[in-house]
C-alpha positions in Angstrom: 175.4 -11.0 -161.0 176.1 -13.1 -157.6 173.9 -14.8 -155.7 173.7 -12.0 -153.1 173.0 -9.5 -155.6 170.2 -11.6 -157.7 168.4 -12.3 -153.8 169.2 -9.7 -151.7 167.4 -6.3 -152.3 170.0 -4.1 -151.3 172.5 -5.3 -154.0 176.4 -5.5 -152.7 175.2 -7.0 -149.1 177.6 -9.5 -148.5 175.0 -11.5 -145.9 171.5 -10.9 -146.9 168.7 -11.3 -144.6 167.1 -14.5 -144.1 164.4 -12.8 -145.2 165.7 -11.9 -148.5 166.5 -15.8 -149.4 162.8 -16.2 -148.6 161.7 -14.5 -151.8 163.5 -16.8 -153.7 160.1 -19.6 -152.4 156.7 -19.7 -154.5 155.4 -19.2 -151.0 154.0 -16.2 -149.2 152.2 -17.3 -146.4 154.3 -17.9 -143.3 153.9 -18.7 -139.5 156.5 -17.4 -137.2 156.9 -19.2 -133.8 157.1 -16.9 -131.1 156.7 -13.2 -130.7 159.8 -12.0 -128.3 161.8 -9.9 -129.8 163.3 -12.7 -132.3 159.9 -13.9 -134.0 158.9 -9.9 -134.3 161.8 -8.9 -136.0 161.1 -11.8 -137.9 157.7 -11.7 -138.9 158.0 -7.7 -139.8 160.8 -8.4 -142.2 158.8 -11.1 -144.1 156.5 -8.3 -143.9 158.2 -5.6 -145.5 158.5 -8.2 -148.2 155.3 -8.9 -148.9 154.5 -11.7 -147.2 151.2 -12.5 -144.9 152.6 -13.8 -141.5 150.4 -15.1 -138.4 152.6 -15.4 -135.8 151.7 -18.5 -132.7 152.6 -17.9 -129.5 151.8 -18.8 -125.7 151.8 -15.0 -124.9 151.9 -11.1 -126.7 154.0 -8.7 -125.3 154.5 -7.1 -123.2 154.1 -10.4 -121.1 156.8 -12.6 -123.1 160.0 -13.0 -122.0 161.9 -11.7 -124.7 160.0 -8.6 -125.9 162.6 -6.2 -124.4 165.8 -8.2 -124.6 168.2 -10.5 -127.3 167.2 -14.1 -128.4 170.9 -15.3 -128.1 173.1 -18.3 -127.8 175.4 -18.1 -124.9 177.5 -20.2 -122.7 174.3 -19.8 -119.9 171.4 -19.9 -122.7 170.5 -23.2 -122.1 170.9 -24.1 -125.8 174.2 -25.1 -125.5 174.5 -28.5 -124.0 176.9 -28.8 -121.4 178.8 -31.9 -122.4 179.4 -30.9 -125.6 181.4 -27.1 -124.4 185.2 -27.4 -125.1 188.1 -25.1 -123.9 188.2 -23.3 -127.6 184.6 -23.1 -127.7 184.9 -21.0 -124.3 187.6 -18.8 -125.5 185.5 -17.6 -128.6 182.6 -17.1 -126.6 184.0 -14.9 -124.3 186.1 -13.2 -127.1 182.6 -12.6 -128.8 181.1 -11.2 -125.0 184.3 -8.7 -125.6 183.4 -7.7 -128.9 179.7 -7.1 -127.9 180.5 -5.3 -125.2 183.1 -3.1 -126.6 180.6 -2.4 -129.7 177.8 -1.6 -127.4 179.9 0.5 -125.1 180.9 2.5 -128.1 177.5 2.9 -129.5 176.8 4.3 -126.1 179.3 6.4 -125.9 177.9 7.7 -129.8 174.4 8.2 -128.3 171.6 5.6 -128.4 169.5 5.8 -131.8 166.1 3.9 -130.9 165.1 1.5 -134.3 161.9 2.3 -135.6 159.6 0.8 -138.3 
């Protein structure tokens, strides 16, 4: 048995969850930073795995910034420092906008399946 398989829950999943390599601690109490869209998925996955989570944050949805959209690294993020972007770096990330948008565009095109808990 493979790493994956021992921590992951859903045994075969190449690239478990965060969430899943959690289990692996003693620990089951957790604080989650945030609630925009990236600390609620986050915090409701630790959930689902039995862990108690209080989550801190300046404000609750729906007046947070992030509640309705993608907590992302991009070229105009802000969390990529300016000095530090090269040529190649530039190529991938617009090669990755491609991808997204061609994925998206065919999930679209599929019909939109709202997530659910």
């Amino acid at each position: 048995m493979d790493t994956v398989d021992r921590v992951c829950r859903y045994p075969g999943v190449r690239d478990p969850m965060a969430a899943d390599l959690a289990l692996e601690s003693e620990f089951r109490e957790v604080a989650v930073i945030g609630c925009g869209v990236a600390g609620l998925t986050t915090a409701r996955q630790l959930q689902r795995r039995g862990f108690s989570v209080t989550i801190y944050a300046l404000s609750v949805p729906p007046d947070t910034t992030s509640n309705m959209s993608l907590a992302a690294w991009t070229p105009t993020s802000g969390l990529v420092d300016r000095g530090l972007r090269t040529s190649a770096w530039d190529l991938k990330a617009k090669a990755g906008s491609e991808d997204c948008l061609q994925t998206t565009s065919a999930s679209y095109r599929a019909g939109i399946r709202n997530f659910m808990d």
